[in-house]
C-alpha atoms as a printed R data frame, in Angstrom:
   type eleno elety resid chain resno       x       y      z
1  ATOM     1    CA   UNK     A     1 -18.220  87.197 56.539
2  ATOM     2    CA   UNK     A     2 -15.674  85.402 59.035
3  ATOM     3    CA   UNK     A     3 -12.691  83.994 58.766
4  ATOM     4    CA   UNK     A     4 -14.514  80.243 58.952
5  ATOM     5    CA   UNK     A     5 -17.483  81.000 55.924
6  ATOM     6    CA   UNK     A     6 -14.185  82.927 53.822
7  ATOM     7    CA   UNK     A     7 -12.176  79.552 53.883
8  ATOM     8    CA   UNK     A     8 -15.371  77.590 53.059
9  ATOM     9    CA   UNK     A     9 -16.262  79.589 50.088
10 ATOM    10    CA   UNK     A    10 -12.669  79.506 48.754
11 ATOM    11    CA   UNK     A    11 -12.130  76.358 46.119
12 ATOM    12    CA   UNK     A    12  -8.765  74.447 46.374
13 ATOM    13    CA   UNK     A    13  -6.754  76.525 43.840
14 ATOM    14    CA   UNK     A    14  -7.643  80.109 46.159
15 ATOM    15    CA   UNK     A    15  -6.474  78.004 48.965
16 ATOM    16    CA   UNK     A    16  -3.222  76.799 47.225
17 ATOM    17    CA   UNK     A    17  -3.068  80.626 46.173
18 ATOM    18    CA   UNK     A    18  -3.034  81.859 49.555
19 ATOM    19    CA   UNK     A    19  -0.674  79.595 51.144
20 ATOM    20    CA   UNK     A    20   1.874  79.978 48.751
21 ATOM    21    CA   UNK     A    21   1.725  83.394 48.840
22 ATOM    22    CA   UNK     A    22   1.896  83.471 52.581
23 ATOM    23    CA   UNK     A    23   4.737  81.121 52.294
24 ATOM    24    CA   UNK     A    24   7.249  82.888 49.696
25 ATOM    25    CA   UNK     A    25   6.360  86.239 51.735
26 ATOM    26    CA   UNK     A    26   7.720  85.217 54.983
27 ATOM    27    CA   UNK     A    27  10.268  83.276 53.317
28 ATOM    28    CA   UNK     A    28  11.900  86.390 53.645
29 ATOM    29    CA   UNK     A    29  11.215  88.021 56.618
30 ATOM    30    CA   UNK     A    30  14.347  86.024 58.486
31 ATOM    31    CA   UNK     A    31  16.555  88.066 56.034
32 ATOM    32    CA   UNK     A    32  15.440  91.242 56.998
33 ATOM    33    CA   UNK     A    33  15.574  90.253 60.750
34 ATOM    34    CA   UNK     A    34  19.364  88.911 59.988
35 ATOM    35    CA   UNK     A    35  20.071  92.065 57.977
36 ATOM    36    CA   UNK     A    36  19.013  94.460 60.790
37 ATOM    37    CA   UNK     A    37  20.432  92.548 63.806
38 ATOM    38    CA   UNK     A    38  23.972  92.229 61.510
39 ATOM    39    CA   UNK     A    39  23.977  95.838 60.388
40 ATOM    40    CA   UNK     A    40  25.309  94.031 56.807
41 ATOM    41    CA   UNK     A    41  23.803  92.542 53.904
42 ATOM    42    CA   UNK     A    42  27.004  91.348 51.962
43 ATOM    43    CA   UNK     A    43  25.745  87.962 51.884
44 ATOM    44    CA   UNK     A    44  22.800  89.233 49.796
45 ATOM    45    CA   UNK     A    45  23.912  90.409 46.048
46 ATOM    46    CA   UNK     A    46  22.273  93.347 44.131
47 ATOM    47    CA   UNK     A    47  21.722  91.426 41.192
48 ATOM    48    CA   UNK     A    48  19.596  89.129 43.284
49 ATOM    49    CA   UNK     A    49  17.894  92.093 45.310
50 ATOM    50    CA   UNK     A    50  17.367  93.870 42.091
51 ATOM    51    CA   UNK     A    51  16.016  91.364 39.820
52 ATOM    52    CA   UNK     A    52  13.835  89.766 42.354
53 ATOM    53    CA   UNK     A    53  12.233  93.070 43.303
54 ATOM    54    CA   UNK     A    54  11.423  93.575 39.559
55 ATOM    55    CA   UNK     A    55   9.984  90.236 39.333
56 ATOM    56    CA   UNK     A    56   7.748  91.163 42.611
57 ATOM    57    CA   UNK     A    57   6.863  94.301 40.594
58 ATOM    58    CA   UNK     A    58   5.613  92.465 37.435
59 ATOM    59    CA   UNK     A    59   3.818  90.173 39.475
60 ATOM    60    CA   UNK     A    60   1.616  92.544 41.107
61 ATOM    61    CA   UNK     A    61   1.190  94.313 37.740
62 ATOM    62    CA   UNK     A    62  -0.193  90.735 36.496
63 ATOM    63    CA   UNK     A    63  -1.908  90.039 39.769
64 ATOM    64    CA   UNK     A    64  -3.897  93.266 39.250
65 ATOM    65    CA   UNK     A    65  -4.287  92.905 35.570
66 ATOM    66    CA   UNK     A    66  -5.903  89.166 35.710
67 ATOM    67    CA   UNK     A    67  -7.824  90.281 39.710
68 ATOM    68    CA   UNK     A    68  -5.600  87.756 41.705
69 ATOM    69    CA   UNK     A    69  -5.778  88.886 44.837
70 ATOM    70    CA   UNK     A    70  -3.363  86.223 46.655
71 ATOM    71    CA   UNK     A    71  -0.790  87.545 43.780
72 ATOM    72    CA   UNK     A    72  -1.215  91.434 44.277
73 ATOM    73    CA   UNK     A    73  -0.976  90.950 48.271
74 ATOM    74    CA   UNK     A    74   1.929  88.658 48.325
75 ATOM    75    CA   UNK     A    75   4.241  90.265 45.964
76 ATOM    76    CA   UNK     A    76   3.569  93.630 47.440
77 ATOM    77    CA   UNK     A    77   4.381  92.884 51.108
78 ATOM    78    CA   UNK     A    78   7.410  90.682 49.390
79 ATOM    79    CA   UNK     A    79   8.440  93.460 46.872
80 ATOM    80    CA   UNK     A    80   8.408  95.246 50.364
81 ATOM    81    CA   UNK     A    81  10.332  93.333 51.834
82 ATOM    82    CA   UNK     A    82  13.277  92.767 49.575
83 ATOM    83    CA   UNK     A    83  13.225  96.823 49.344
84 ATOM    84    CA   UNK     A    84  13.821  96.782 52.699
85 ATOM    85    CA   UNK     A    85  16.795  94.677 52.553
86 ATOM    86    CA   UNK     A    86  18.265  96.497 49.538
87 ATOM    87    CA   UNK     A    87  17.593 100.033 51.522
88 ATOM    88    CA   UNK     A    88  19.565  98.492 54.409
89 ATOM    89    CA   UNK     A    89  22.523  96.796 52.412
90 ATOM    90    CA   UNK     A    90  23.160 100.435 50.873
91 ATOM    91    CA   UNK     A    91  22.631 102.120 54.059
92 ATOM    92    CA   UNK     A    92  25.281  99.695 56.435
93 ATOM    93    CA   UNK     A    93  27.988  99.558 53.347
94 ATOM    94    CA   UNK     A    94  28.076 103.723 53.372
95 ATOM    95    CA   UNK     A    95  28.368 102.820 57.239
96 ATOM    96    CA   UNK     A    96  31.582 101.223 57.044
Protein backbone atom coordinates (compact mmCIF):
# COMPACT_ATOMS: atom_id res chain seq x y z
CA UNK A 1 0.00 0.00 0.00
CA UNK A 2 1.37 3.65 -0.85
CA UNK A 3 1.46 6.57 0.70
CA UNK A 4 -1.68 7.88 -1.71
CA UNK A 5 -4.25 4.49 -1.05
CA UNK A 6 -2.93 4.88 3.09
CA UNK A 7 -4.35 8.54 3.20
CA UNK A 8 -7.47 7.43 1.25
CA UNK A 9 -8.33 4.64 3.52
CA UNK A 10 -7.76 6.79 6.64
CA UNK A 11 -11.30 8.54 7.91
CA UNK A 12 -11.07 12.20 9.16
CA UNK A 13 -10.43 11.48 12.88
CA UNK A 14 -6.94 9.12 11.77
CA UNK A 15 -6.14 12.12 9.76
CA UNK A 16 -6.72 14.67 12.62
CA UNK A 17 -4.74 11.92 14.68
CA UNK A 18 -1.80 12.06 12.62
CA UNK A 19 -1.38 15.65 12.17
CA UNK A 20 -1.58 16.47 15.58
CA UNK A 21 0.71 14.10 16.50
CA UNK A 22 3.15 15.22 13.88
CA UNK A 23 2.54 18.66 15.07
CA UNK A 24 3.13 18.48 19.05
CA UNK A 25 6.29 16.19 18.07
CA UNK A 26 8.16 18.72 16.19
CA UNK A 27 6.85 21.31 18.34
CA UNK A 28 9.81 20.43 20.07
CA UNK A 29 12.47 19.70 17.99
CA UNK A 30 13.55 23.71 17.88
CA UNK A 31 14.30 23.17 21.65
CA UNK A 32 16.58 20.55 21.27
CA UNK A 33 18.30 22.35 18.29
CA UNK A 34 18.45 25.64 20.72
CA UNK A 35 19.61 23.45 23.61
CA UNK A 36 22.54 21.91 21.66
CA UNK A 37 23.70 25.01 19.71
CA UNK A 38 23.48 27.01 23.43
CA UNK A 39 25.22 24.28 25.39
CA UNK A 40 22.32 25.41 28.25
CA UNK A 41 18.90 24.56 29.00
CA UNK A 42 18.19 27.02 31.98
CA UNK A 43 15.35 28.40 30.21
CA UNK A 44 13.73 24.94 30.36
CA UNK A 45 12.64 23.87 34.15
CA UNK A 46 12.76 20.23 35.48
CA UNK A 47 9.42 20.32 36.70
CA UNK A 48 8.32 20.99 33.16
CA UNK A 49 10.89 18.40 31.58
CA UNK A 50 9.87 15.94 34.18
CA UNK A 51 6.23 16.06 34.24
CA UNK A 52 5.85 16.34 30.56
CA UNK A 53 8.01 13.29 29.94
CA UNK A 54 5.70 11.35 32.35
CA UNK A 55 2.74 12.53 30.60
CA UNK A 56 4.49 11.29 27.14
CA UNK A 57 4.99 8.02 29.06
CA UNK A 58 1.29 7.50 30.05
CA UNK A 59 0.30 8.38 26.75
CA UNK A 60 2.01 5.73 24.97
CA UNK A 61 0.94 3.31 27.73
CA UNK A 62 -2.79 4.41 26.68
CA UNK A 63 -1.92 4.62 23.03
CA UNK A 64 -0.88 0.94 23.22
CA UNK A 65 -3.56 -0.12 25.57
CA UNK A 66 -6.64 1.32 23.32
CA UNK A 67 -4.18 0.37 19.57
CA UNK A 68 -3.74 4.15 18.66
CA UNK A 69 -1.11 4.15 16.62
CA UNK A 70 -0.80 8.10 15.91
CA UNK A 71 -0.66 8.18 19.98
CA UNK A 72 2.09 5.42 20.59
CA UNK A 73 4.34 7.02 17.65
CA UNK A 74 4.01 10.57 18.65
CA UNK A 75 4.56 10.42 22.28
CA UNK A 76 7.46 8.12 21.85
CA UNK A 77 9.57 10.20 19.42
CA UNK A 78 8.24 13.28 21.82
CA UNK A 79 8.96 11.42 25.15
CA UNK A 80 12.32 11.18 23.14
CA UNK A 81 12.72 14.19 22.62
CA UNK A 82 12.12 15.96 25.88
CA UNK A 83 14.69 13.14 27.29
CA UNK A 84 16.98 14.52 25.18
CA UNK A 85 16.68 17.93 26.42
CA UNK A 86 16.62 16.88 30.09
CA UNK A 87 19.96 14.60 29.34
CA UNK A 88 21.51 17.80 27.94
CA UNK A 89 20.32 20.41 30.65
CA UNK A 90 22.07 17.98 33.31
CA UNK A 91 24.97 17.37 31.18
CA UNK A 92 25.88 21.49 30.28
CA UNK A 93 24.96 22.57 34.14
CA UNK A 94 27.81 19.85 35.48
CA UNK A 95 29.73 21.74 32.54
CA UNK A 96 29.83 24.96 34.12
Amino acid sequence: MDMDELILTMNSSEIFGFAAATLSTIAFVPQVIKTWRSQSADDVSYALLLTFSTGCLCWVVYGYQVDARPVMIANTFTLALNLAILAMKKVFEKEV
